[in-house]
LUMZA-175984 format. One record per atom (N, C-alpha, C): residue in three letters; atom name; z, y, x. Coordinates in Angstrom, 1 decimal, decimal comma. Example, Ala and Ser with C-alpha at 12.3 -4.5 7.8 and 13.67 -1.06 7.14 Angstrom:
// residues 2
(rec "ALA"; "N"; (7,8; -5,7; 13,2))
(rec "ALA"; "CA"; (7,8; -4,5; 12,3))
(rec "ALA"; "C"; (7,8; -3,3; 13,2))
(rec "SER"; "N"; (7,1; -2,2; 12,8))
(rec "SER"; "CA"; (7,1; -1,1; 13,7))
(rec "SER"; "C"; (7,9; 0,0; 12,9))
This chain:
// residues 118
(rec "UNK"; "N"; (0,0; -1,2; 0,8))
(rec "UNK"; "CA"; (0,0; 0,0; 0,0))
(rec "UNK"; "C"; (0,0; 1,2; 0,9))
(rec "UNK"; "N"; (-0,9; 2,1; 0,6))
(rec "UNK"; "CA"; (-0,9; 3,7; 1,0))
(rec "UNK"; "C"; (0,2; 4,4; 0,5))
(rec "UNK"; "N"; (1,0; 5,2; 1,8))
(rec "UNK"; "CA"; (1,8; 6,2; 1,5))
(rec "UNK"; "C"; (1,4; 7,2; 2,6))
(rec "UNK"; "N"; (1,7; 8,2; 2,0))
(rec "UNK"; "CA"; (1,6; 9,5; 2,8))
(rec "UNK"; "C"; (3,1; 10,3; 2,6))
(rec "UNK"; "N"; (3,8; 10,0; 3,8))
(rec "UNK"; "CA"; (4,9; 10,6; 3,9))
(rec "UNK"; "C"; (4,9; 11,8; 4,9))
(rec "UNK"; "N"; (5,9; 12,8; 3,7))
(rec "UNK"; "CA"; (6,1; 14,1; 3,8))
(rec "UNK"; "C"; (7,3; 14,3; 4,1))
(rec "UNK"; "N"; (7,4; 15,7; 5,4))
(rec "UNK"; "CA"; (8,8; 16,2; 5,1))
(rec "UNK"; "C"; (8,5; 17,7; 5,5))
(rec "UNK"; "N"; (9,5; 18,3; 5,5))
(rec "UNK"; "CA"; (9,6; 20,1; 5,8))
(rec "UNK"; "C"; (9,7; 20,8; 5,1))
(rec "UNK"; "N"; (9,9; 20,7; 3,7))
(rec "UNK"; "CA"; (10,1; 22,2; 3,2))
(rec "UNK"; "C"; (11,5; 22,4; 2,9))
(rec "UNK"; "N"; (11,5; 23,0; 1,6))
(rec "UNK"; "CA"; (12,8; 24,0; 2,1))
(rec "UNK"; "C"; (12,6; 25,0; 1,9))
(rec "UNK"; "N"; (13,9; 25,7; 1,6))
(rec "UNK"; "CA"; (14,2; 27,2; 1,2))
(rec "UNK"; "C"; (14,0; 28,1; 2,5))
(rec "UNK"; "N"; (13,3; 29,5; 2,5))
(rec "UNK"; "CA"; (13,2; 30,1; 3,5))
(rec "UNK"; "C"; (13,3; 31,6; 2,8))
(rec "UNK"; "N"; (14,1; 32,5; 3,8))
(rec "UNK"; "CA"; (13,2; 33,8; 3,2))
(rec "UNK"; "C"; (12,3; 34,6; 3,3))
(rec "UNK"; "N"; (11,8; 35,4; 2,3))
(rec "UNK"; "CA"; (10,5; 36,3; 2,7))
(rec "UNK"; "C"; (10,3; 36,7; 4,5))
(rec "UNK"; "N"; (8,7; 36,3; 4,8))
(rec "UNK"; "CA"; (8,7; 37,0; 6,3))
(rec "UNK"; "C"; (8,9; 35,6; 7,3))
(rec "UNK"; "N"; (10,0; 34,4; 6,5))
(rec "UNK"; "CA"; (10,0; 33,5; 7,3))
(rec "UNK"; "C"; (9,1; 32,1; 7,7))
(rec "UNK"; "N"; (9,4; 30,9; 8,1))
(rec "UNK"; "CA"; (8,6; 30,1; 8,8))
(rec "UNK"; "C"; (8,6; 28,8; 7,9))
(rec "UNK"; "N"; (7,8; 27,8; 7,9))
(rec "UNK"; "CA"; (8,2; 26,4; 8,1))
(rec "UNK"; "C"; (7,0; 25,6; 8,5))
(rec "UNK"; "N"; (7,2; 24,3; 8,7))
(rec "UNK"; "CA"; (6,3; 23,6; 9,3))
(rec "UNK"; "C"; (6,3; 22,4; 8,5))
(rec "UNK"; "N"; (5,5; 22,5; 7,7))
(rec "UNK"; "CA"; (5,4; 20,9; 6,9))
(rec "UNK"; "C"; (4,5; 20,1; 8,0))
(rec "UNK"; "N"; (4,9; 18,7; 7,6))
(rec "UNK"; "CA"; (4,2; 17,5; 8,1))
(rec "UNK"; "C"; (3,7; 16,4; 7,4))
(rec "UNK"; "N"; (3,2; 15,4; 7,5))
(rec "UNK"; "CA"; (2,8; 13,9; 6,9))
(rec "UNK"; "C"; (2,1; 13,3; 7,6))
(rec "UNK"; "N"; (2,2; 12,2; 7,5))
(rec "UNK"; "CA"; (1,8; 10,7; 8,1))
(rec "UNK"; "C"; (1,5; 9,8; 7,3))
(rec "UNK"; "N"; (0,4; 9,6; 7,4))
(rec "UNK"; "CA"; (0,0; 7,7; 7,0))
(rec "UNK"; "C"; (-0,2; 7,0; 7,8))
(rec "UNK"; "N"; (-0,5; 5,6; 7,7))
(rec "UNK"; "CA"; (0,3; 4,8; 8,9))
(rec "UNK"; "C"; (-0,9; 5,2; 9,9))
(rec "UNK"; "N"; (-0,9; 4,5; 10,9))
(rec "UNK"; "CA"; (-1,7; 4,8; 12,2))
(rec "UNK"; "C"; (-2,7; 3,5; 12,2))
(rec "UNK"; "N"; (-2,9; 2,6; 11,4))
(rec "UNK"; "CA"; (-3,9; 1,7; 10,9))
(rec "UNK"; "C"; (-4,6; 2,1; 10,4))
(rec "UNK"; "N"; (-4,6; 2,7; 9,5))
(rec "UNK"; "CA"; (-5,3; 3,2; 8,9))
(rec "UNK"; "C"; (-6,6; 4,6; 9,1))
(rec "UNK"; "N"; (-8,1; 4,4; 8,5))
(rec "UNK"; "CA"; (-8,5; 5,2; 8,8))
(rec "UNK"; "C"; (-9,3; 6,2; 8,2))
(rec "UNK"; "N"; (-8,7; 7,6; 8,4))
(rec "UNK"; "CA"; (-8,4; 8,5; 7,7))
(rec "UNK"; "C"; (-9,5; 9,5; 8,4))
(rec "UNK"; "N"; (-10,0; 10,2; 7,3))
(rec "UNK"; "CA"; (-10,8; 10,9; 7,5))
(rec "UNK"; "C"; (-10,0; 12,8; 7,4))
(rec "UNK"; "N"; (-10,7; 13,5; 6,4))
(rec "UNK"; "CA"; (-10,6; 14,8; 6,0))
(rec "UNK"; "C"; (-8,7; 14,6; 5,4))
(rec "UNK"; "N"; (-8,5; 15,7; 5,9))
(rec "UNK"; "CA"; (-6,7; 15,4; 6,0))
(rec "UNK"; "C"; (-6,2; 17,2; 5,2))
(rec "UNK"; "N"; (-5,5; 17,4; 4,1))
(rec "UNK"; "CA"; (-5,3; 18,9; 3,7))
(rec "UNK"; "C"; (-3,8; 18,8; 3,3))
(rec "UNK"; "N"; (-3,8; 20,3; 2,6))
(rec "UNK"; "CA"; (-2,7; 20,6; 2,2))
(rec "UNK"; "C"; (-3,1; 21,0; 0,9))
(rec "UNK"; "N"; (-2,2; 20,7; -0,7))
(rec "UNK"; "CA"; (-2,7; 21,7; -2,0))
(rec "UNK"; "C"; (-1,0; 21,9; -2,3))
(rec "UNK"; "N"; (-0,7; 22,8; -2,8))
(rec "UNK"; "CA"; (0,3; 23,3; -3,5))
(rec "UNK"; "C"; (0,3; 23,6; -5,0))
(rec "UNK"; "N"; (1,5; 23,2; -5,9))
(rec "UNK"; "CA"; (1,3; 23,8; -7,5))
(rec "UNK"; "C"; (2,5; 24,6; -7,4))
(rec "UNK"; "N"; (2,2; 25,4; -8,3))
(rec "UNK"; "CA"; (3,6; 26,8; -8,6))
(rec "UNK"; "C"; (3,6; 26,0; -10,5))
(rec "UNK"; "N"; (4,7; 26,0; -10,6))
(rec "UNK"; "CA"; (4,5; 25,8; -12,5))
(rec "UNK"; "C"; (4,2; 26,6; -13,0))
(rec "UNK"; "N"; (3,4; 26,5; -13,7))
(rec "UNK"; "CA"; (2,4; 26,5; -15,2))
(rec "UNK"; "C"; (1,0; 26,9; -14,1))
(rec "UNK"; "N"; (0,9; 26,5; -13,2))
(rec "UNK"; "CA"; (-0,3; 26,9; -12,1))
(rec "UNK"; "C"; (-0,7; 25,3; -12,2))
(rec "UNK"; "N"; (-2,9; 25,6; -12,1))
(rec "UNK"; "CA"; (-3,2; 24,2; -11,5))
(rec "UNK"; "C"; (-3,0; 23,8; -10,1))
(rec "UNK"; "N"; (-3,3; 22,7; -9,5))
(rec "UNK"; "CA"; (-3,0; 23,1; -7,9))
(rec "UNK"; "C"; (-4,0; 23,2; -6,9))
(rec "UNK"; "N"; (-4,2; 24,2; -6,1))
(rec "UNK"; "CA"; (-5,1; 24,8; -5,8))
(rec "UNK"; "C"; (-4,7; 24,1; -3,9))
(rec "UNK"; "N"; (-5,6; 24,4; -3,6))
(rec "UNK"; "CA"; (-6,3; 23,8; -2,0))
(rec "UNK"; "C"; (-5,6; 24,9; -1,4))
(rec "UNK"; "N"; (-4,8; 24,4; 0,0))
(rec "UNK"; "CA"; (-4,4; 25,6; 0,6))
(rec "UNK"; "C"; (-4,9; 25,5; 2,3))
(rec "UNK"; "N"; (-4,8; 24,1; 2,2))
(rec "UNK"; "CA"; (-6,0; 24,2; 3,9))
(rec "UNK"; "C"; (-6,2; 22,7; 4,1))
(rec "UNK"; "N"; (-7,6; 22,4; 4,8))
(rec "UNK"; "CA"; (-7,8; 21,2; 4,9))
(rec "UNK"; "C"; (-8,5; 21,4; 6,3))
(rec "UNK"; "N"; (-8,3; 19,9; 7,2))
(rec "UNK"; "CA"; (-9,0; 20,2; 8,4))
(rec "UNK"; "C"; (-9,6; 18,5; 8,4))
(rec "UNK"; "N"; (-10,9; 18,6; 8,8))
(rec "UNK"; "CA"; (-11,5; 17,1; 9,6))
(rec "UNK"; "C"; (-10,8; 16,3; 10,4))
(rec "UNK"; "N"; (-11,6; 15,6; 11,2))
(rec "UNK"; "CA"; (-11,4; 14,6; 12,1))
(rec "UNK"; "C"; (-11,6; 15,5; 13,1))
(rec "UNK"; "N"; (-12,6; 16,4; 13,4))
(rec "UNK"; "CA"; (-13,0; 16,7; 14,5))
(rec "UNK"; "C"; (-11,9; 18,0; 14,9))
(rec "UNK"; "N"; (-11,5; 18,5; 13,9))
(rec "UNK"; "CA"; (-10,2; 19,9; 13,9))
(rec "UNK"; "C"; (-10,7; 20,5; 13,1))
(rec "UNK"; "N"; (-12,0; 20,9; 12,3))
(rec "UNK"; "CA"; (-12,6; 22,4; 11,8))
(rec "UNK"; "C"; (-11,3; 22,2; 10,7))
(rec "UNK"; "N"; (-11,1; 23,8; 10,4))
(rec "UNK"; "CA"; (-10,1; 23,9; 9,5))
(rec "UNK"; "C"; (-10,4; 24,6; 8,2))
(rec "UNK"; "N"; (-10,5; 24,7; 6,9))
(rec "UNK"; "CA"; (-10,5; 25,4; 6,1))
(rec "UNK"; "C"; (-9,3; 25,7; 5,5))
(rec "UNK"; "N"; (-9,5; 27,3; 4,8))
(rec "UNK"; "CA"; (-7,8; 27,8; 4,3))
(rec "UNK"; "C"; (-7,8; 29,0; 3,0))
(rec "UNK"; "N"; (-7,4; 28,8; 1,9))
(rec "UNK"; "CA"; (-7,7; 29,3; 1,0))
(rec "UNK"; "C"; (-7,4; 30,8; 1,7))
(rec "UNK"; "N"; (-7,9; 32,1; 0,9))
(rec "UNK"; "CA"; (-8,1; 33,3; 1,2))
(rec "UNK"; "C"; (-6,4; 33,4; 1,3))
(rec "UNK"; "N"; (-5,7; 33,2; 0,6))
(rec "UNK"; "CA"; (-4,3; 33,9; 0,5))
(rec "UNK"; "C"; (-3,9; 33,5; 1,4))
(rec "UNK"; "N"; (-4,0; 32,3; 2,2))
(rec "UNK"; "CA"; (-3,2; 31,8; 3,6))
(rec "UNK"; "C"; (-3,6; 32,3; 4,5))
(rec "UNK"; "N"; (-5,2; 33,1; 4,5))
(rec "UNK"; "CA"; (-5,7; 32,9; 6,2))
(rec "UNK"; "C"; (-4,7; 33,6; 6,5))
(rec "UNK"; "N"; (-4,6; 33,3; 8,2))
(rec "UNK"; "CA"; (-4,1; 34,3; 9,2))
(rec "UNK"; "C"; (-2,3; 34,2; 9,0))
(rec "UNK"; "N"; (-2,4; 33,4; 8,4))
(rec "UNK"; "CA"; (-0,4; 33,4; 8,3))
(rec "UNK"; "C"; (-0,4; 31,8; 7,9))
(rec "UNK"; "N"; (-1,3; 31,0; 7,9))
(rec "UNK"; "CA"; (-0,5; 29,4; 7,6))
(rec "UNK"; "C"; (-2,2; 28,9; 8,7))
(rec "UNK"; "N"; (-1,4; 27,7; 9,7))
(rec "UNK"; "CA"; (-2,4; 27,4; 10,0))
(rec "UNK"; "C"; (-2,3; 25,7; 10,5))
(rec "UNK"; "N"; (-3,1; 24,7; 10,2))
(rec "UNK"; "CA"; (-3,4; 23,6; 9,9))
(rec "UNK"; "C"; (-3,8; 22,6; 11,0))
(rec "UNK"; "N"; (-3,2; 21,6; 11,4))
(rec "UNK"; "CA"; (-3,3; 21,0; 12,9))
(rec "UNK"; "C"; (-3,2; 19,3; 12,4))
(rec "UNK"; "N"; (-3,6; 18,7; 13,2))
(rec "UNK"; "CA"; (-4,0; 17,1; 13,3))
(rec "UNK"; "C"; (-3,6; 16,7; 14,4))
(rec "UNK"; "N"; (-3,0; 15,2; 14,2))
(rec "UNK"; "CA"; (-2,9; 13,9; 15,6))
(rec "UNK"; "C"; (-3,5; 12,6; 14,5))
(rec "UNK"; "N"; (-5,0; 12,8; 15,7))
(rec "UNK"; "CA"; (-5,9; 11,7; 15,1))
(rec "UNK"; "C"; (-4,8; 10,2; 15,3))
(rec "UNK"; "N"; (-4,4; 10,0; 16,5))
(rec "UNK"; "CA"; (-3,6; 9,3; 17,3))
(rec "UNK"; "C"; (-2,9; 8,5; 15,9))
(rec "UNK"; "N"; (-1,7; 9,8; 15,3))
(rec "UNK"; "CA"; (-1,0; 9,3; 13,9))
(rec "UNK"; "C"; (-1,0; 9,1; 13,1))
(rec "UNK"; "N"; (-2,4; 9,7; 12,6))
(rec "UNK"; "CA"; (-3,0; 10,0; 11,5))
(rec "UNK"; "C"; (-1,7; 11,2; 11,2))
(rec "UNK"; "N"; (-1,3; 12,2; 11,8))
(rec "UNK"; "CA"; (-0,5; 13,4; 11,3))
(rec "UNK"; "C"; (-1,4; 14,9; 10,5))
(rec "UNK"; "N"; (-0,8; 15,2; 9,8))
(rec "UNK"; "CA"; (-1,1; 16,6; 9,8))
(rec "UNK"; "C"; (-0,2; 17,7; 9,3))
(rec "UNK"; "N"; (-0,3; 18,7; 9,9))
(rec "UNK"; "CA"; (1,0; 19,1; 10,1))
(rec "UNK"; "C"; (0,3; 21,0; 9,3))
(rec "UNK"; "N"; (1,3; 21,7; 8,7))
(rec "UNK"; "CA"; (0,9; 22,9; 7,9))
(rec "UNK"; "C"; (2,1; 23,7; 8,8))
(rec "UNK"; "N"; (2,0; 24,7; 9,7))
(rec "UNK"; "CA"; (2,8; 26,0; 10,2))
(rec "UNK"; "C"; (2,5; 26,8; 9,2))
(rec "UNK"; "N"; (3,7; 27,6; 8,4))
(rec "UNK"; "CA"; (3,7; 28,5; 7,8))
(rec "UNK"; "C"; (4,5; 29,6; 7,9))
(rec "UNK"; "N"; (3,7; 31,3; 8,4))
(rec "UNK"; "CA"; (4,7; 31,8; 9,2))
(rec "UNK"; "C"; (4,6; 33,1; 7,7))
(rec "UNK"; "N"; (4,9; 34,1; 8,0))
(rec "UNK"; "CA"; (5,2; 35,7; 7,0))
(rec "UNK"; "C"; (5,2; 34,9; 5,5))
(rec "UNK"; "N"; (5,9; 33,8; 5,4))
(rec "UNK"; "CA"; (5,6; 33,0; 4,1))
(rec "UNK"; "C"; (6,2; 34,3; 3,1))
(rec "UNK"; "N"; (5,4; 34,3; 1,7))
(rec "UNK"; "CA"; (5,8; 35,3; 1,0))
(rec "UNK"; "C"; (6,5; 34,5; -0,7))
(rec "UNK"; "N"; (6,8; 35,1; -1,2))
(rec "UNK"; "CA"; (7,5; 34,4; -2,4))
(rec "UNK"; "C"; (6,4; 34,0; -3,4))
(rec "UNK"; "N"; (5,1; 34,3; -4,0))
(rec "UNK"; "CA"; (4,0; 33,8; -3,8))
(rec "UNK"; "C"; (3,4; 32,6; -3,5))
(rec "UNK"; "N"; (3,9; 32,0; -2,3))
(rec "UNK"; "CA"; (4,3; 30,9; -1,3))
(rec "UNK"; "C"; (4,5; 29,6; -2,1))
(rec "UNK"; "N"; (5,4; 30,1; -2,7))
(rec "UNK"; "CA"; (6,7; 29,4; -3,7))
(rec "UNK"; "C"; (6,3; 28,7; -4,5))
(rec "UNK"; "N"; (6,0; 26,8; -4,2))
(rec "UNK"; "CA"; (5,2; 25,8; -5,1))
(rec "UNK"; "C"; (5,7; 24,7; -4,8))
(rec "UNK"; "N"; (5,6; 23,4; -5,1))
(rec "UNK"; "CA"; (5,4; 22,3; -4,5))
(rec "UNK"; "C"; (4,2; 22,0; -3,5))
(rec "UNK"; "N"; (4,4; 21,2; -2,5))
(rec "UNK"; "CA"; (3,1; 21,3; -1,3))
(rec "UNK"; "C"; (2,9; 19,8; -1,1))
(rec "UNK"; "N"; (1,6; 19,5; -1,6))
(rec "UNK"; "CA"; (1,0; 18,1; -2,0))
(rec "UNK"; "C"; (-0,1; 17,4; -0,4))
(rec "UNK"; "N"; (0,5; 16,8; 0,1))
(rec "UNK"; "CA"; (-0,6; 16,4; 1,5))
(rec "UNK"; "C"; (-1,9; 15,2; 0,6))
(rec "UNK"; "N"; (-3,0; 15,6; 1,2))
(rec "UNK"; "CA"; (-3,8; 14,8; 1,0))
(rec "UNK"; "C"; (-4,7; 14,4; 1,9))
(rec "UNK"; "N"; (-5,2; 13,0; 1,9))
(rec "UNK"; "CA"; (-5,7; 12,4; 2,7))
(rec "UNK"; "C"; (-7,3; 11,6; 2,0))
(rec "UNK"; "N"; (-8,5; 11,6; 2,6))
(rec "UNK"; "CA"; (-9,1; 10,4; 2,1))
(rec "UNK"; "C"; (-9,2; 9,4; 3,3))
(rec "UNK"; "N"; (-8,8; 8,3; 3,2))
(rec "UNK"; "CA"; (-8,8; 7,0; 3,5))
(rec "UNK"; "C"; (-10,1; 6,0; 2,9))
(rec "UNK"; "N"; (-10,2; 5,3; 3,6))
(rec "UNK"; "CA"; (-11,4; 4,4; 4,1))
(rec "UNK"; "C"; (-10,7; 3,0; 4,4))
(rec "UNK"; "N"; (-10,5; 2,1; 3,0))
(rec "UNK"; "CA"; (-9,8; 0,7; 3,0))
(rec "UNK"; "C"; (-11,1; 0,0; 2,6))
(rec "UNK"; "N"; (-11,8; -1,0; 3,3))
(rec "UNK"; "CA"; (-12,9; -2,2; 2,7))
(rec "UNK"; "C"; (-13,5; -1,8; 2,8))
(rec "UNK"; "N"; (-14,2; -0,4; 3,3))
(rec "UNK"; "CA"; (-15,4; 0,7; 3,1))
(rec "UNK"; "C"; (-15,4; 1,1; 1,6))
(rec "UNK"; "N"; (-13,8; 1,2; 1,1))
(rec "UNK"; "CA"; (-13,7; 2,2; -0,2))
(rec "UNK"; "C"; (-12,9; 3,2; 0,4))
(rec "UNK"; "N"; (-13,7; 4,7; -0,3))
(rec "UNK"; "CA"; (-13,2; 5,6; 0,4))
(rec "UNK"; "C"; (-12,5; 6,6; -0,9))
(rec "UNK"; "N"; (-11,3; 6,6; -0,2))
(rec "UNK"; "CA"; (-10,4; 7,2; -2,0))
(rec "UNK"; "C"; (-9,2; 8,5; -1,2))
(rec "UNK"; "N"; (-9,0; 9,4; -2,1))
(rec "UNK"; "CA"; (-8,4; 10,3; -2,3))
(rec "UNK"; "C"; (-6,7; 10,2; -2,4))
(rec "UNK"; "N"; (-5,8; 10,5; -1,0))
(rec "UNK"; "CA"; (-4,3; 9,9; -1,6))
(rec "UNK"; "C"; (-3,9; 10,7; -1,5))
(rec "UNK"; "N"; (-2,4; 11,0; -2,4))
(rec "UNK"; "CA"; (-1,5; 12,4; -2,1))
(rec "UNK"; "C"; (0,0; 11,5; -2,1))
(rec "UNK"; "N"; (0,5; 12,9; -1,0))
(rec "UNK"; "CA"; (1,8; 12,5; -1,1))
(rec "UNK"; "C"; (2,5; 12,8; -2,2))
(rec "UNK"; "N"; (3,8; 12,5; -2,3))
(rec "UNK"; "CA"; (5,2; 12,7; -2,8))
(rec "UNK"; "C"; (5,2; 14,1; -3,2))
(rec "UNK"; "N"; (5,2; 15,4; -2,4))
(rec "UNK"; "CA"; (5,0; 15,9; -2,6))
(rec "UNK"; "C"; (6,3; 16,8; -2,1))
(rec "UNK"; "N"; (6,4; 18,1; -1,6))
(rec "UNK"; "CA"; (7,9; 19,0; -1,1))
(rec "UNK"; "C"; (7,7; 19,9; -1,1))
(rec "UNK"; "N"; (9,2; 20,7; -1,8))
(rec "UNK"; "CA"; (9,5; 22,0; -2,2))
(rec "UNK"; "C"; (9,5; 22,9; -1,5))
(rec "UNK"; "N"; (8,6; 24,4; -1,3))
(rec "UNK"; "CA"; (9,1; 25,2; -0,5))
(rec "UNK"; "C"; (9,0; 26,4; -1,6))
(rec "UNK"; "N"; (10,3; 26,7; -1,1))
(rec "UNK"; "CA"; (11,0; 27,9; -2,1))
(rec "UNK"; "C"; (11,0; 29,1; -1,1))
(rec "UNK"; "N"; (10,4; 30,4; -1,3))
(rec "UNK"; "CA"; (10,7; 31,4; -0,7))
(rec "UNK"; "C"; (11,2; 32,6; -1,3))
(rec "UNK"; "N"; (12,0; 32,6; -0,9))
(rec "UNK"; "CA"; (13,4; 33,5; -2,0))
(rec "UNK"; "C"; (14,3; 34,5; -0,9))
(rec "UNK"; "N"; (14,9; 35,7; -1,1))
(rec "UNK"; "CA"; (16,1; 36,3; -0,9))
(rec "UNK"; "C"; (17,2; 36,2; -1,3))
């Protein structure tokens, strides 16, 4: 069974930092690796995704303050999030598509809270 395990978020205040992460096993092989977050009553919108190779994509409201990194090695990918703003403030969903039997499918994690509050 596929899991993609998450950890890092967390309460922070305006201006501050955090670094989400996830992992799926290292058997496994994994292609295009992202991040999506939902705020409630919000749908959940794409907030950065990067390849195999590194290229990175990042919704308009993150560029330049959240930025998106990989270890092909672990299958990691990891979200630095720095001037996080209250805005911010969602659940943050990792997604992966994986390649099992030469079927290629869409997994999300668990999913973690980051609250940006005063």
């Amino acid at each position: 069974q596929v899991q993609l395990v998450e950890s890092g978020g967390g309460l922070v205040q305006p201006g501050g930092s955090l670094r989400l992460s996830c992992s799926a096993s290292d058997s496994l092989s994994v292609s295009r690796m992202g991040w999506y977050r939902q705020a409630p009553g919000n749908p959940r919108e794409r907030v950065a995704v990067i390849t195999t190779g590194g290229t990175p994509n990042y919704a308009d409201s993150v560029k330049g303050r959240f930025t998106i990194s990989r270890d092909n090695a672990t299958n990691t990918v990891y979200l630095q999030m720095n001037s996080l703003k209250s805005e911010d403030t969602a659940v943050y969903y990792c997604n992966a598509l994986i390649t099992i039997l030469s079927m290629t499918r869409n997994y999300w994690g668990q999913g973690t809270q980051v609250t940006v509050s005063s």
